[in-house]
N, C-alpha and C positions, 0 to 999 in steps of 0.2 A: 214442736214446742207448744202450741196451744193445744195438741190431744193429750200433751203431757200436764201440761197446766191444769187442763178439766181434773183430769183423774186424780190429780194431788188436793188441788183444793179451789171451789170454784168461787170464794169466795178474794182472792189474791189475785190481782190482775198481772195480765202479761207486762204494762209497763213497769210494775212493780221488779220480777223479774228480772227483767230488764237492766233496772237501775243495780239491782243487786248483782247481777254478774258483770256492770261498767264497774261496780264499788271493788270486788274482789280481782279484775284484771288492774286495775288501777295500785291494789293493795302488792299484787304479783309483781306487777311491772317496778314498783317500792323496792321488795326488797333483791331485785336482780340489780338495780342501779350502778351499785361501785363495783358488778362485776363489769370486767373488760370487754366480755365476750353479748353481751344481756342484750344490746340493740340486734343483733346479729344476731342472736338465739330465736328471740320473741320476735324479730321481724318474719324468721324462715315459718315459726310454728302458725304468726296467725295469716302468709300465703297457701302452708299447707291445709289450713282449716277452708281460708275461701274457697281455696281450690274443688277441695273434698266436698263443701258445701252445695256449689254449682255443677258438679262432673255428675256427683251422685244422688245429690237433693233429698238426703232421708228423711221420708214422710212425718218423722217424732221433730225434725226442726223446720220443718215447711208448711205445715198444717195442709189446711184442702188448697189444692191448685187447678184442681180439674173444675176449668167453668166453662161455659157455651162458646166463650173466642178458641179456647183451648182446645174445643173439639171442633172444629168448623175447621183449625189450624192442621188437626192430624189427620181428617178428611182429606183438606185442600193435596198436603204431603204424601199421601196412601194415591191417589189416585193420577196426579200428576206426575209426580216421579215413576208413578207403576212398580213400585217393589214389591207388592202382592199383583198377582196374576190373576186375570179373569176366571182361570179353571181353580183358581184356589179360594172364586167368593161364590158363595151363594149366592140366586138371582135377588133377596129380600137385602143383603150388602150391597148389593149394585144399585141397586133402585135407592137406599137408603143413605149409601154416599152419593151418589149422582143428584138425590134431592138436597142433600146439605150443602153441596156445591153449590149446584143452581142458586140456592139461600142465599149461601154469602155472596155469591158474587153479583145478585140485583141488588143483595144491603150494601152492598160497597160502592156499585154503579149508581146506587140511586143516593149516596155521602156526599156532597158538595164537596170541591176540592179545597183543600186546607192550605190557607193563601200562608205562605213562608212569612216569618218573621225573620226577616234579614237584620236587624239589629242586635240580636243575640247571636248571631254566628256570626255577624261584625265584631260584640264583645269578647269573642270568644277568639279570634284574629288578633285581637287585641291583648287577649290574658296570655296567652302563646308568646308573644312575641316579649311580655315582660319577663316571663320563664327564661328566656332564650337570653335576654339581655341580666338578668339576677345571674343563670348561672357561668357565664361569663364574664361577670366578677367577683365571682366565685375562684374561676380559674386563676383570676389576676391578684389575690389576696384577698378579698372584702370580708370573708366569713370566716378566718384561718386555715389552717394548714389541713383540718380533716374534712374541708368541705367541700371539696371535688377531687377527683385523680390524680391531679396534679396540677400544684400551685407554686403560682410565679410572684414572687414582690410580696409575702407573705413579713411583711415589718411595716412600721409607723412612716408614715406618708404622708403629704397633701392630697394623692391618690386615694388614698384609701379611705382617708378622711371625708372627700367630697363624694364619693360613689358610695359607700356605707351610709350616709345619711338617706339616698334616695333608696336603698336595700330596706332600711327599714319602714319607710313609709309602703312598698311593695309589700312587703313578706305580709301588714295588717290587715289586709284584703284579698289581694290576687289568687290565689289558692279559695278563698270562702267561696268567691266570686262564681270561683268552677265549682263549687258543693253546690252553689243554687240553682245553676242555670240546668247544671244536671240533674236537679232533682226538679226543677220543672218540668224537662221532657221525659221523667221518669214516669212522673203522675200521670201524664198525657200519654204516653206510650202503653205504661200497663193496660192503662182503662181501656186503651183502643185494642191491643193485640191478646189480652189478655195472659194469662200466668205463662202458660209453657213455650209459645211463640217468645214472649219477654226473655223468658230464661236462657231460651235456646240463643236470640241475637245479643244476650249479653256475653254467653260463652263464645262467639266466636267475633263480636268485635271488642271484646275487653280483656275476657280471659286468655285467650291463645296467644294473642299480642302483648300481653305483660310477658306471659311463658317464655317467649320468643327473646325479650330484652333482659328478664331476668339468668336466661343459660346462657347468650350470647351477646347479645347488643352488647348490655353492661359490661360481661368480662372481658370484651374486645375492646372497649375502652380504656380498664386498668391496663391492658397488656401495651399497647400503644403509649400509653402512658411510662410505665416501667422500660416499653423500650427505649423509649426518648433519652428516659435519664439513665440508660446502660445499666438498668439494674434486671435481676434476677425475674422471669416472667412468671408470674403467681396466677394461675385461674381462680376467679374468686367472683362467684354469681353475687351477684346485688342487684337490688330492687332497685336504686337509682331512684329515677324521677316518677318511676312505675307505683308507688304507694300509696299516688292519689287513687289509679285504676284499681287496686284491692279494696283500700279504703270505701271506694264509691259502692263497690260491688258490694260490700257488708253492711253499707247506709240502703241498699236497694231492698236486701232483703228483710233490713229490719221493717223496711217500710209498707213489702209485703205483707210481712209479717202484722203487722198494727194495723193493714188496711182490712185484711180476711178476718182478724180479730173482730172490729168493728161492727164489719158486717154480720156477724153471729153474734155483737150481742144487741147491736140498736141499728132498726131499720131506717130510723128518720136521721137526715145531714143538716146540720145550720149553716144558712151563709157567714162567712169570715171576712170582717170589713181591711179593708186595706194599712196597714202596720200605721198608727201616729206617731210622734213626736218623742213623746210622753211613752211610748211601750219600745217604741226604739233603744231608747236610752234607757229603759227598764233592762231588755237584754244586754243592752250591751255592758252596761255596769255591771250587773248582776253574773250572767253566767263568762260570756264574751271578756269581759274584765276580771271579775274578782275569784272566779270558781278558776280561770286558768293562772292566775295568780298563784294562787291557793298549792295550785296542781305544779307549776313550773318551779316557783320559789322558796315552795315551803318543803313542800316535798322534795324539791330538786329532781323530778325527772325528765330528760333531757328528750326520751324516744318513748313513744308508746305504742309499740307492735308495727313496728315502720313508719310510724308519723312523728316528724321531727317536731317538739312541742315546746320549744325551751324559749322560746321567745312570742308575742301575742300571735294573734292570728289565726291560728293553730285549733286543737281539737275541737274545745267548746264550740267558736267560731263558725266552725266545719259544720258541726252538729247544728248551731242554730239556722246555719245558712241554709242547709239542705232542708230542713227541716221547714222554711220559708217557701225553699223550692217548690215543694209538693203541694204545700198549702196553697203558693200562687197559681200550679195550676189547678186544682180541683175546685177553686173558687174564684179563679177566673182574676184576679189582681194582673194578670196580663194576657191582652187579649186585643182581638181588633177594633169591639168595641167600644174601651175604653182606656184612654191612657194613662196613663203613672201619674202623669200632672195634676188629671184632674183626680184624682185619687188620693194623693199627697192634700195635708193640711199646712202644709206651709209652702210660698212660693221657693221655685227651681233655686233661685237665686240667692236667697236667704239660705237656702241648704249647701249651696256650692259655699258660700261665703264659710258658714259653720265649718267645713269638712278642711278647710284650708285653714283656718284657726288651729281645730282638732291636730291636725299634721304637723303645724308647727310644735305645737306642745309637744306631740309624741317624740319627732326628732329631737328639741331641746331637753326633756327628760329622758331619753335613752343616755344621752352623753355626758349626764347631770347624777345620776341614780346612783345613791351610796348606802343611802341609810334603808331599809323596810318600807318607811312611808315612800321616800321617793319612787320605789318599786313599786309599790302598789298605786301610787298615780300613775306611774307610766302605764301600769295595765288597762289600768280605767279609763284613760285618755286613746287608750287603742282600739279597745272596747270597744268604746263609743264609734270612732274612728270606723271600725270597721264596717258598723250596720248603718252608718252614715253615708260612707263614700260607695258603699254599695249599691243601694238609691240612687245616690246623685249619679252613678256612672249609669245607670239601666235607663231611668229619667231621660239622659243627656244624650244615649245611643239610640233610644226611639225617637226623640226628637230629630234630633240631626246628622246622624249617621243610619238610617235605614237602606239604604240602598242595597244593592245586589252587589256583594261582591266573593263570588262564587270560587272566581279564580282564585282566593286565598281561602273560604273558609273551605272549601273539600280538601284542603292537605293540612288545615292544623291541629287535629290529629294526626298526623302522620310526623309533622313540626315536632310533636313534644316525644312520640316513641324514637326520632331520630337525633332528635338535638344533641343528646351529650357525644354523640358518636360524633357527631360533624363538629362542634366545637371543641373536641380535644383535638382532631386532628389539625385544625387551624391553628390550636394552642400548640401544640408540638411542630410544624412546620416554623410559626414565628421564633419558637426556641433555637430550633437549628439556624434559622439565619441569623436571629441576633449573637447564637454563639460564633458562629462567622465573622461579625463585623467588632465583638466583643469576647475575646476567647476568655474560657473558665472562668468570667462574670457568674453564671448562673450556676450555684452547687447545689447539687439535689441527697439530700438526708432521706433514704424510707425508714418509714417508722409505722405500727403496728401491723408485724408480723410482715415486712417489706412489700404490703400491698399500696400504699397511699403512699405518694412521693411530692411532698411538698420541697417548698425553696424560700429562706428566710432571709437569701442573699441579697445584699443592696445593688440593681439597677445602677449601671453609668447614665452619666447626663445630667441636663441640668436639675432643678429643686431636687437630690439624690432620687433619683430616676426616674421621676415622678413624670418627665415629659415623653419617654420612651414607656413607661406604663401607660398612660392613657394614648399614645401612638396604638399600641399592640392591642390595648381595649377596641378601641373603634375597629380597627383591620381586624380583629378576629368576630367581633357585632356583626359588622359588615357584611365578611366575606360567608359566615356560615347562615347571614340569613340569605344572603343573593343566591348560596345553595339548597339553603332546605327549602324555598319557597316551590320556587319551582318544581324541585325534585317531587317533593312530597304531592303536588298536583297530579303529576304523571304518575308515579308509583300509584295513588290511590284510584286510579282509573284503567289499570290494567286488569286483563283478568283473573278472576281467582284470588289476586290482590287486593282486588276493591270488595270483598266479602269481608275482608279483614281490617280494612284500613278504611 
């Protein structure tokens, strides 16, 4: 894209571009909307684009890739693996990788070791396990009938009512949360491994593993699900929870992309001071609130190319957060030697104060929103919301959660490629026994194209079954986190497995 860029006009920059092909998939994604099939369509076409993008990386949209870590990289691989054969190099090859080796491995012997920030993989134990807990009441009704596999208690509750409020103060962050923290070890990663090392370890711990959940995981989930409710077994690949892992991989290479830019056209970097108050709430109003406002309500569209967007949090969001990410790390906003505290212009506590305000507001206008304005406060109250509580959580986990804790953050990845598998089957075990203790209570309706099998039946027990729903919430929370914890620990330490996971 940038040798295409040159040759058309060097006068138009690549972000320019840029904006213009967000303008027109935006305009596409418009008018597919009221078809049925349009999330489904445009989700499969932009897996097939990442895909193609990273398997085959054509030079017209990757620009120059080839730099000094990249060839130190296919040295280190040429000679250690031995797939060229000493009778097939010449003695001026042998001397001349044997010396690039030798290179890199006294610049890397002589790197200080890169002291772990266990606060971030704290966070990141922590974003997982909200994942796990949203779409688990998902399964129990909180987001309707088309928002997981299959859905239990999908009607008007006390249940629903008090789990939906904590869904949405979630859904305004949790997801950004993972844009930035991955776009700070993106920035940090490239610079250190450089272009084709990068590329290579995103296609085998990103891409393979989406691959893996989108032909199997996911369809073995609907199928479990339709079995549950005796209906017809339908194979039907979906992206699932996997959207973020495309999505991130398309935010990686834009960001290649505008970093190689850069560097062809201005040698000198300014420092970037730590986000204020005052620029906070710039984004967050601005794009984070009122552009997905703009995009959600005016527009109405629901999905865009696999990212569910119809409520805050979502693309903008995404885009500013990762887009923070990278910035944090190449200019050092987080690091050892200086912390978020002292960095921030206002104190911890004033901000935690704000973000609980913020929250309030959000939940009271989600339940409140009729008219347009109402709408468009709630956005900007999310907004805000979002670039706020995201602070105060990074803030809050370098403070007081640094520690080591290893034993959960090496399987959550592993957590989030396995969760929906494990929580329908704990959803569908609690079905069979509650239809046991309560026969033909739960009637299952499939509806679009008999893939999704939601249940709008009322629950026996007391508040209309509001007490046996939040039973089934906790025991299926519970039981699938007691199994993926663990699991996913072992699974990621096996081998051959642990290259992936």
């Amino acid at each position: 894209m940038i040798k295409l860029r040159t040759r058309i006009d060097k006068k138009i920059s690549l972000k320019a571009y840029l904006a213009i092909a967000f303008v027109c998939a935006l305009f596409g994604q418009y008018l597919l909307e009221d078809k049925g099939v349009a999330k489904f369509l445009t989700a499969y076409l932009f897996t097939i684009f990442v895909s193609v993008l990273y398997a085959r990386r054509p030079s017209y949209l990757w620009g120059g890739l080839q730099n000094e870590s990249a060839k130190d990289y296919s040295e280190r691989k040429r000679l250690v693996r031995r797939k060229v054969s000493k009778e097939d190099m010449t003695e001026e090859d042998i001397e001349s990788s044997a010396a690039n080796l030798l290179e890199t491995t006294n610049k890397k012997d002589s790197e200080p070791v890169r002291k772990r920030m266990h606060y971030l993989d704290n966070l990141k134990v922590f974003l997982t396990f909200l994942v796990v807990l949203n779409h688990t009441a998902d399964a129990f009704g909180c987001c309707g009938n088309l928002s997981w596999m299959m859905v239990i208690g999908d009607y008007d509750n006390p249940f629903k009512f008090a789990i939906r409020k904590l869904m949405i103060f979630n859904q305004s962050y949790f997801m950004c949360l993972f844009f930035f923290i991955s776009g700070y070890f993106t920035a940090s990663s490239y610079k250190r491994k450089g272009g084709h090392a990068f590329i290579q370890g995103r296609i085998t711990r990103l891409l393979v593993p989406a691959w893996v959940s989108l032909v199997f995981l996911n369809p073995l989930c609907f199928c479990i699900a339709q079995w549950t409710a005796n209906s017809d077994l339908v194979y039907f690949p979906s992206l699932g929870a996997t959207w973020f892992i495309y999505w991130l991989l398309f935010f990686e290479w834009i960001y290649i992309l505008l970093v190689n830019d850069k560097e062809d056209t201005s040698g000198s970097t300014s420092s970037v001071p730590f986000l204020s108050t005052r620029k906070r709430w710039m984004w967050g109003l601005g794009l984070c609130g009122f552009a997905q406002f703009v995009v959600s309500r005016v527009l109405n569209i629901s999905y865009f190319y696999a990212m569910p967007i119809a409520s805050p949090g979502t693309l903008f969001s995404d885009i500013v957060l990762f887009t923070a990410g990278t910035v944090a790390g190449e200019y050092g906003w987080i690091s050892h030697e200086r912390t978020i505290t002292e960095q921030m212009d206002i104190a911890p506590w004033k901000l935690r104060v704000m973000v609980c305000l913020e929250g309030v507001v959000v939940m009271y206008l989600h339940f409140i929103r009729e008219s347009p304005v109402e709408h468009l406060a709630y956005f900007l109250a999310a907004g805000m919301l979002c670039v706020d509580i995201s602070v105060a959580y990074l803030q809050f986990f370098q403070e007081y959660v640094n520690q080591d804790w290893s034993y959960l953050a090496g399987g959550a990845y592993t957590v989030y490629l396995l969760h929906p598998l494990v929580i329908q089957i704990c959803t569908s075990v609690f079905y069979k026994v509650y239809d046991v203790l309560y026969p033909e209570t739960i009637k299952f309706a499939p509806v679009v194209f008999g893939i999704f099998i939601p249940s709008s039946s009322h629950l026996s027990g007391p508040g209309d079954g509001t007490v046996h729903l939040w039973i089934g919430f906790f025991v299926v929370l519970s039981v699938s986190n007691a199994i993926l914890w663990p699991l996913s620990y072992h699974l990621s330490k096996l081998p051959v497995l642990n290259r992936y996971l």
